[in-house]
N, C-alpha and C positions, 0 to 999 in steps of 0.2 A: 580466352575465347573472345571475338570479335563479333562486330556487326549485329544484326539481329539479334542472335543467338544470346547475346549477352544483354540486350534489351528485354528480351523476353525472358530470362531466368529471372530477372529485376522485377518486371512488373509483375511475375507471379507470387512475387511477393509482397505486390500491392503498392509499390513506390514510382513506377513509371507511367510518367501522361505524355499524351497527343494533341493534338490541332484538329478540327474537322474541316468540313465546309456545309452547306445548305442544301436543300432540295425546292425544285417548285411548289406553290401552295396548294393547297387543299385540306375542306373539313372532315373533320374525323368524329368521331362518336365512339364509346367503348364500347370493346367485342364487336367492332365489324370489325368492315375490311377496308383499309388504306392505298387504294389503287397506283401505284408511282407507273408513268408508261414513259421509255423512251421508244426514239427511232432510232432503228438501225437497217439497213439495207432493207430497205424500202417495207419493212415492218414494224408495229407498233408490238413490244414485248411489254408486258405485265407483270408487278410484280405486288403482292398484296401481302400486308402485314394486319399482323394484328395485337392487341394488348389489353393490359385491366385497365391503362391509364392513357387519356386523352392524347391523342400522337399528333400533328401537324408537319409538313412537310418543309417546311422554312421554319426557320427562326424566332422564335415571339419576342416582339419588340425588336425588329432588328435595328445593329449600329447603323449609321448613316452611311451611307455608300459615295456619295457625292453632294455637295461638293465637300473635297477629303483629299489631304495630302497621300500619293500614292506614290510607289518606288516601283519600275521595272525591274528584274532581275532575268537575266538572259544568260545565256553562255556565249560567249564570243567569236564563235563559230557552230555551224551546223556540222554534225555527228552520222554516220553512216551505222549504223547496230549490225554487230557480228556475231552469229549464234555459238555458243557453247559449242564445244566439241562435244557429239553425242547429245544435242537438245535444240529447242529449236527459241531457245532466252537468251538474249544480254541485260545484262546489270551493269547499269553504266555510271559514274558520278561524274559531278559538275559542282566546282568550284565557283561560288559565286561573292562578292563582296558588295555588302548593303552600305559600306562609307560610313557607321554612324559616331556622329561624334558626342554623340550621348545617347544616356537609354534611352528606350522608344516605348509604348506600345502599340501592340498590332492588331487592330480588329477587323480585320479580314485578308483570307488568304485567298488570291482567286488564282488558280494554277492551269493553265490553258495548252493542252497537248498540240504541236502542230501537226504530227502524224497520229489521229486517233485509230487509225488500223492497225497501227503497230504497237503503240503504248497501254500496255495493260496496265501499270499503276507508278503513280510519281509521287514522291515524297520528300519533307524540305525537314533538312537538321539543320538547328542552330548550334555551333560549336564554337566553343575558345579552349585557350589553353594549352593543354598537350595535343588536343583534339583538333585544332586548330591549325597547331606547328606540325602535326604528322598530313594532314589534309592537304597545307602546302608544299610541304616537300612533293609527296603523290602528286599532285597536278605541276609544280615545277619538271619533275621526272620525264613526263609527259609530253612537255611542252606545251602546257597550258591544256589541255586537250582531256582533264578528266584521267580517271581510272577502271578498270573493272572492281565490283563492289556488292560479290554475293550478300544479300541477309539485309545490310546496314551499309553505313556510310563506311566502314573497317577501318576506322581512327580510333585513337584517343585510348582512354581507362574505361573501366565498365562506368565510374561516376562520370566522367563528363558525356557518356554517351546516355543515360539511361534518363529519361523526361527532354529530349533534347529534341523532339519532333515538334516543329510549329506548324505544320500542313499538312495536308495530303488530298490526292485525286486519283480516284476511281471511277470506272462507267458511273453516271448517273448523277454525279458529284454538283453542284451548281454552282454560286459564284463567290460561295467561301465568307461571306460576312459574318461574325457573331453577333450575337446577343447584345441589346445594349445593352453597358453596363460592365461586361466583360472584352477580356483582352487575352493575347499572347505577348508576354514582355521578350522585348529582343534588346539583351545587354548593347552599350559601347562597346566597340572593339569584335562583335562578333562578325563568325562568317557563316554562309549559310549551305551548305552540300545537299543537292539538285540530286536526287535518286530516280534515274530514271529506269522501269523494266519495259524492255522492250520484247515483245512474242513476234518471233520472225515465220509464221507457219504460215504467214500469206506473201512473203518475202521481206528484204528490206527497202528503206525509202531515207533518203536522209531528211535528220528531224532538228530542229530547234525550237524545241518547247521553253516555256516561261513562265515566271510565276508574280504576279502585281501584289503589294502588300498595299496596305490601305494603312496610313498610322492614326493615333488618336489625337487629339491639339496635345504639346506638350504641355505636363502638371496637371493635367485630368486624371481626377483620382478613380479607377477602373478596381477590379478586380480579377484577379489571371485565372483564366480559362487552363484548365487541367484535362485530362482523359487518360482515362486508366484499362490500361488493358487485360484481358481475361482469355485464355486459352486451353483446349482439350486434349488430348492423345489424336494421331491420325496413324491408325493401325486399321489398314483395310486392305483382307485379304482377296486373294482371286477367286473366282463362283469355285464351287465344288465340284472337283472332278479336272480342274486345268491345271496341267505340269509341264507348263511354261518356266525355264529357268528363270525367269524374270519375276516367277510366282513365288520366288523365295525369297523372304526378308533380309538376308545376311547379302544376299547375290544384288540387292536395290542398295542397300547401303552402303557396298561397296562401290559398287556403279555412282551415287550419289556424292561420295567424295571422292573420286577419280574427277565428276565434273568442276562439283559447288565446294571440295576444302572437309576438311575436320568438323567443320561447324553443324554440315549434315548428319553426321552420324551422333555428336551431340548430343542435338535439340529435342529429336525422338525419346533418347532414355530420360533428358532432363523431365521435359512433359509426364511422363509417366510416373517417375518420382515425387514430383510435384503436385499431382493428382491424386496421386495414390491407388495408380492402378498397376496392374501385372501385363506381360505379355500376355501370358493364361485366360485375360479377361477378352482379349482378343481374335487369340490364333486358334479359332473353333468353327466350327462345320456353318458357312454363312449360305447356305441353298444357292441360289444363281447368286447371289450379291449384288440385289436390288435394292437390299433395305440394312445398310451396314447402321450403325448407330456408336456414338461414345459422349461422354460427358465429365463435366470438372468442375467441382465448385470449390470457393474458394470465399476465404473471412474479409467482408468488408471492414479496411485496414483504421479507417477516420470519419467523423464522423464529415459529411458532405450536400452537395445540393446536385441533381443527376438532371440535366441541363436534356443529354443528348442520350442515342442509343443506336448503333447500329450490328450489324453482323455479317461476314467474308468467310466464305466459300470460295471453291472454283468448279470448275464444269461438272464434276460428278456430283455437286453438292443438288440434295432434295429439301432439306429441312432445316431450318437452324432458329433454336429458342434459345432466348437469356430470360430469368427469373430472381426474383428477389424474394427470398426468406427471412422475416422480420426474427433478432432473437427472442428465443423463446418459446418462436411458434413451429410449426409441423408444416404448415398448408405454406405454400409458394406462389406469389404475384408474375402474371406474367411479365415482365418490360416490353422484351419484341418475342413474336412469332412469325418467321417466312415460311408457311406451308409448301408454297412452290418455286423453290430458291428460282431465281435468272441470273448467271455469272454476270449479265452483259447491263443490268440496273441493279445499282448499288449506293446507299450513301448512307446518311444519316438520318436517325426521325428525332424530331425534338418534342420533347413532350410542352402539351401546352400551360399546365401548372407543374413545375421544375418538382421533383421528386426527392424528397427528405430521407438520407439513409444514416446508421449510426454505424459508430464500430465495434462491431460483434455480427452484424448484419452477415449475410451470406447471400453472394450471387452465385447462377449456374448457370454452364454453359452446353447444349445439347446438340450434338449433328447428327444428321443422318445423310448418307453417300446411294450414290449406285454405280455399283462396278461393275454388273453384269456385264454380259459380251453383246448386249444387242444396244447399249448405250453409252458405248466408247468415243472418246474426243474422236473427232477427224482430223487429222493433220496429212497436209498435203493431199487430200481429197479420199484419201483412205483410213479406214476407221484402225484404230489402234489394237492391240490385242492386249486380252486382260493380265494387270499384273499386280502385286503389292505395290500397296501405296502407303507412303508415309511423309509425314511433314514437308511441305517444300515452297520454295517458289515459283516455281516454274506452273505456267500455267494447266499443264496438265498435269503436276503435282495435287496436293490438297492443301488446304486449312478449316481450321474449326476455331475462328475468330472472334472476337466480343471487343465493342469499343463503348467506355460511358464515358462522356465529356461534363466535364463535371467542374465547380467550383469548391475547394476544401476548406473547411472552418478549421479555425486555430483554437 
């Protein structure tokens, strides 16, 4: 199993971390509300969290941003994005080389879309090894020019793929600095694979997006910034009463690896498993399919310091909580709550005193969807018609995402 797919069997089992980046500031108080506003054609969208524990929108203490040894990383030409056959996504990789001729660390990743109308989310692997030697074959292949690369970067062993993420950029994302103190280590010898999703439903545009790494002075003793990922079942049926072929499970999954590979049909049962839910818990009378819902928790694996917190959705998403269950006890801490999900602001909250968990600990991850037919994606100016939905990338796909960035004790 490749790509994603194989990152996320791994982190379900509590062994794979991520990179973040920041958000603008603002004060917070517990049990409000956390107001994050970007612009987006010619609107300010709102998106309001909330939690038991102090949240800020940047970084506390952040690394130094300047003056600071920084690295470009580009691809060497600009990319034109060609939608899936039957979707309207490309998944594109980008072979990049950072030169280093010794380890580094990285305390900030600032990832800058050049077509933000098209780039729905960008993502940076650091890889060596087999991971490494297969990445360059694919972009030699090419002629330098990148791969298609549903899920993941599609290199390497599940080990050298799995904690291999030092960045990422989403709507809402800021300029990627961490925490003093903390780092992302980037071996000698490594290369870095440019994951770009591109959503072609307003067309395409050619892009050369990039990503500025900020390093730390070399022999600065840091600590490595981890993040661990948590994920839920995404089994959401059509309102009741619609017998759309599309409204059948087995008819998307097929359709789904006709597009996106094996990996699709996958990920669904993996999640389930790993959950510990059933179909049965799903494929039941959901009235219009307003207020779909599913959840997954899962044993905090070591014991850690919980830096950061966010949660991803896509268009149909209304709701999404993460919670901490201390052992021993019954009652549940919230971390984040988004009452009124926005696909189009997203990133991370940091909390403002860094959050102590042990292992035995329990987080849980909670969504709720609307798939009803009066609030269907628009794509190409026309509203979609309702159908099963399960796991995907594509942005009218779903997820039911949990990110903690975190620092692990030994």
């Amino acid at each position: 199993m490749r790509g994603k797919l194989r990152v996320l069997e791994v982190f379900l089992l509590g062994a794979a971390f991520v990179a973040g980046g920041a958000l603008i500031p603002r004060l917070w108080t517990p049990k409000a509300d956390l107001m994050g506003m970007h612009r987006m054609q010619g609107e300010f969208r709102v998106n309001a969290a909330q939690s038991d524990f102090p949240l800020s929108l940047t970084a506390p203490a952040r690394a130094a941003s300047a003056p600071g040894e920084t690295l470009t990383l580009q691809p060497q030409q600009s990319y034109t994005p060609t939608a899936l056959e039957g979707s309207s996504d490309d998944y594109h990789c980008f072979l990049l080389d950072p030169k280093l001729a010794a380890d580094r660390m990285v305390t900030g990743v600032n990832i800058q879309p050049e077509q933000g109308t098209i780039v729905h989310h960008v993502i940076l692997f650091k890889v060596k090894g087999d991971a490494a030697e297969e990445a360059t074959r694919k972009n030699n292949e090419s002629g330098g020019k990148g791969w298609t690369c549903f899920g993941g970067p599609n290199v390497g062993s599940a080990a050298s793929v799995a904690g291999s993420w030092l960045g990422a950029w989403v709507p809402g994302v800021g300029d990627g600095q961490f925490p003093a103190g903390l780092a992302q280590p980037l071996p000698q010898g490594s290369l870095v694979v440019m994951q770009v999703h591109y959503n072609l439903a307003a067309g395409a545009k050619p892009d050369r997006s990039k990503a500025v790494l900020t390093f730390a002075p070399k022999g600065q003793k840091l600590t490595p910034l981890r993040t661990s990922l948590l994920a839920a079942p995404v089994e959401i049926p059509c309102p009741d009463g619609a017998n759309s072929p599309t409204c059948n499970r087995t008819t998307v999954l097929r359709e789904n690896v006709r597009k996106y590979g094996t990996e699709a049909a996958q990920l669904p049962q993996t999640l389930l498993a790993v959950c510990k839910k059933e179909l049965g818990d799903y494929q039941k009378s959901v009235g219009d399919a307003s207020a779909v819902s599913t959840t997954c928790e899962r044993p905090v694996p070591a014991n850690a310091t919980l830096y950061s917190v966010a949660g991803h959705m896509h268009l149909r998403g209304v709701d999404i909580r993460l919670e901490l269950i201390r052992a021993g006890e019954s009652t549940s801490k919230t971390l984040l709550h988004i009452p009124k999900w926005d696909f189009h602001w997203q990133g991370n909250y940091w909390f403002k005193t860094p959050v102590e968990v042990q292992k035995g600990d329990t987080v849980r991850i909670s969504c709720t969807w609307n798939n009803s037919a009066a609030s269907q994606p628009v794509v190409g100016g026309k509203a979609l018609e309702p159908r099963y939905i399960i796991w995907g990338e594509g942005t009218t796909d779903e997820m039911c995402l949990g990110v903690f960035q975190a620092a692990v004790k030994d």
